[in-house]
C-alpha positions in Angstrom: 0.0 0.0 0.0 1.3 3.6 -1.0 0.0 6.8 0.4 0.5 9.9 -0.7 2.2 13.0 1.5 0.2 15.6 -0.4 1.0 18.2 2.2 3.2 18.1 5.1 4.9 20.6 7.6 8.3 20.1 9.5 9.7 21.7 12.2 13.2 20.9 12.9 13.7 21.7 9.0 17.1 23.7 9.2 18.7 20.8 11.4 20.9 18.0 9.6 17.9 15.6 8.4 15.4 18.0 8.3 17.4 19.8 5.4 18.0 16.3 3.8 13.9 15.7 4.3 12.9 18.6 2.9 14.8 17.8 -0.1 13.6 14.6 -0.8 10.1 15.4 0.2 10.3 18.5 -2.6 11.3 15.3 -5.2 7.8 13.6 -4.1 5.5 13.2 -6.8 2.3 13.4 -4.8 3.8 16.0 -2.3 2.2 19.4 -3.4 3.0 21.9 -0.6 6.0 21.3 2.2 5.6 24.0 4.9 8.6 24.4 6.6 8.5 26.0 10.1 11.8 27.9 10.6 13.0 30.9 13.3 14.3 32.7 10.3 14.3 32.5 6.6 16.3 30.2 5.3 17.4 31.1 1.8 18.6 27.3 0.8 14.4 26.6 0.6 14.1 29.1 -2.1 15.2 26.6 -4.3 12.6 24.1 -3.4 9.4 25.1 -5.5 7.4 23.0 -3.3 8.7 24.6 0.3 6.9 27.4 2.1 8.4 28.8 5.3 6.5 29.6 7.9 8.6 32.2 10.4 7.9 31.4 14.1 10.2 32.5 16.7 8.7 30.2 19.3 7.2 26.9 18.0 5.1 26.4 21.3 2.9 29.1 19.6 1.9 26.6 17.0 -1.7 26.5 17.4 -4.4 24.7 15.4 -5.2 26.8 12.9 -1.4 26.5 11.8 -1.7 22.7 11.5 -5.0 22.1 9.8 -5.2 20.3 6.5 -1.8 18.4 6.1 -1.6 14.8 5.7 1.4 14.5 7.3 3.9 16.1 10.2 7.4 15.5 10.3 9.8 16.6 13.2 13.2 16.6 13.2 13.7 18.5 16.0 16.4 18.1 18.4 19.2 19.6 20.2 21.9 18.3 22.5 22.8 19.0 26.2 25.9 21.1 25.4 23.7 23.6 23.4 20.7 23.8 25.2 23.5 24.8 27.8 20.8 22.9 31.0 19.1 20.1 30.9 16.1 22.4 31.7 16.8 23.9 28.2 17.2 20.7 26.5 13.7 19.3 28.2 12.2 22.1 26.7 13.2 22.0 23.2 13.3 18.5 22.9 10.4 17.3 24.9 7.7 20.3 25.3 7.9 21.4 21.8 8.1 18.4 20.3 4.8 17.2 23.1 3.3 20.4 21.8 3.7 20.0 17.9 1.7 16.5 18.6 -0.6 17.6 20.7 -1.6 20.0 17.7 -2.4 16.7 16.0 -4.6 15.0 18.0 -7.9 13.7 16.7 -6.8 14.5 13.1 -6.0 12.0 9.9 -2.7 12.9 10.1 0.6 11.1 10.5 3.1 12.4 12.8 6.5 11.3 12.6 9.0 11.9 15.0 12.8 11.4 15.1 13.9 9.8 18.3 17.2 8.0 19.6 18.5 4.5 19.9 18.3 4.0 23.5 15.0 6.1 24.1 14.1 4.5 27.3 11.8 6.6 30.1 13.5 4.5 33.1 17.3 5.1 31.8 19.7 6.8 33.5 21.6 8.9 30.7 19.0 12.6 30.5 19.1 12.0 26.6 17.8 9.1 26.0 15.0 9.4 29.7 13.9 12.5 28.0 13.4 10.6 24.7 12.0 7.6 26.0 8.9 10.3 28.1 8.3 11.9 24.6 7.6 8.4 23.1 5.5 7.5 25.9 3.6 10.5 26.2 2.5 10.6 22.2 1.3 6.9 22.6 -0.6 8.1 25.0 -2.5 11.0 22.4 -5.5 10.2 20.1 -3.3 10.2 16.8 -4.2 8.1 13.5 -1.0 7.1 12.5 2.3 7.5 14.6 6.5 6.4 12.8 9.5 6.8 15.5 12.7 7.0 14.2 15.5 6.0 16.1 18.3 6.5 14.9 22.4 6.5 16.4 25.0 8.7 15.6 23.9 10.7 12.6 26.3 11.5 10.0 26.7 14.8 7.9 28.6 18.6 7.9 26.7 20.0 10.4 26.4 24.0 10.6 27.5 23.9 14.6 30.3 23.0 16.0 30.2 19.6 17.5 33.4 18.7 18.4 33.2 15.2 19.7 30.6 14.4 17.0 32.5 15.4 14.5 35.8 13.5 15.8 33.4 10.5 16.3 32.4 10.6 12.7 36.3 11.2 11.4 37.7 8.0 13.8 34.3 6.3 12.4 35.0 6.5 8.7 38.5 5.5 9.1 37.5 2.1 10.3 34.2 2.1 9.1 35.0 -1.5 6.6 35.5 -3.1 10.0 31.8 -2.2 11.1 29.4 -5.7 10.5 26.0 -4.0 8.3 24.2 -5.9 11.5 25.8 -3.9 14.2 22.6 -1.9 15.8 24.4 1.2 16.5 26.3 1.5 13.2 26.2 5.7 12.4 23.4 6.4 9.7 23.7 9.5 7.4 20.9 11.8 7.5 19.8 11.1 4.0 19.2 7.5 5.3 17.1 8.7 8.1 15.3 11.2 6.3 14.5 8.5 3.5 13.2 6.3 6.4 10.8 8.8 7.3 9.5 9.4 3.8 8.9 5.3 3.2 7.2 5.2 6.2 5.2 7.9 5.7 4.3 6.7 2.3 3.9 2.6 3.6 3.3 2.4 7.2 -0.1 0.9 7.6 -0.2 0.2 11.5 -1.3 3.1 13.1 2.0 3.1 15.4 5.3 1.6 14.4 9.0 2.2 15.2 11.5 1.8 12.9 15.4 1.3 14.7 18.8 1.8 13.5 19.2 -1.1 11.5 15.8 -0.4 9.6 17.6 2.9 8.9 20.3 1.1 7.3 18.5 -1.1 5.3 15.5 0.9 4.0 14.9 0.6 0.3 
């Protein structure tokens, strides 16, 4: 079964997959309006003919109005604990406005999708993945038609910020990356892989919630 993503909206869309998602959602066939919800314009979507920003400073002022009529909502929206600068910081970006853009979504035919984290796990000690693991739970708990979770590990891609252990990670990584096995679960995934993940299973999930892990990541076709 094939649906179509006639319209979506993405917040998260100036991040590393949500620039690689907006991309290959503009090469959709059936995709006829991307609205992309940004803190500032972003002139790289001018070249989309497909993508329409929609300027919000704070995304917590989505309301329902602003969501109403897309088929699907994609977020890509994350941060890390040395940006946010607190933990208090990071719970806000990457659980209240991500709880919030769901919320918006409840009771409506659309599908959310929502990058997570291998290791999202409410009861884990490490902040990242505890705070991952309450988002998950707290959207299964929402009326939503259709629900994909992402999960993926170490992303891969030229990032705009400086991540300096990331990015030393990913240098060490593709120096030995022929020893990796392709069934190693937390082999890194480029962001074109995750952001190709999404768009199959936005266009072939049938279950109305599903995750999809690292290794699906790898191996989507």
């Amino acid at each position: 079964m094939t649906n179509s993503i006639k319209n979506a909206i993405v917040i998260g869309a100036t991040g590393l997959v949500g620039q690689a998602l907006v991309k290959q959602l503009n090469s959709e066939f059936t995709c006829e309006k991307i609205t992309a919800v940004v803190r500032h314009n972003n002139p790289d979507f001018k070249k989309y003919s497909k993508v329409e920003q929609f300027i919000l400073d704070d995304f917590l002022l989505l309301n329902d109005q602003d969501v109403n009529g897309y088929t699907h909502a994609f977020s890509c929206l994350g941060t890390t604990l040395k940006k946010a600068c607190s933990k208090q910081n990071f719970y806000n970006i990457d659980y209240e406005i991500n709880a919030h853009f769901a919320d918006l979504f409840e009771g409506t035919h659309t599908h959310l999708l929502l990058i997570s984290a291998l290791g999202a796990n409410a009861k884990s000690k490490i902040f990242y993945n505890k705070v991952k693991g309450e988002l998950e739970n707290y959207i299964q708990t929402l009326g939503l038609d259709t629900v994909s979770i992402i999960r993926p590990s170490l992303l891969l891609g030229e990032r705009t910020d400086k991540r300096i252990i990331e990015n030393a990670t990913q240098k060490l990584y593709r120096k030995l990356e022929h020893l990796v096995p392709s069934t190693f679960k937390y082999k890194p995934v480029s962001a074109e892989q995750v952001a190709h993940t999404m768009v199959e299973a936005a266009r072939t999930q049938t279950a109305k919630f599903q995750i999809y892990d690292n290794l699906q990541i790898l191996t989507a076709k």
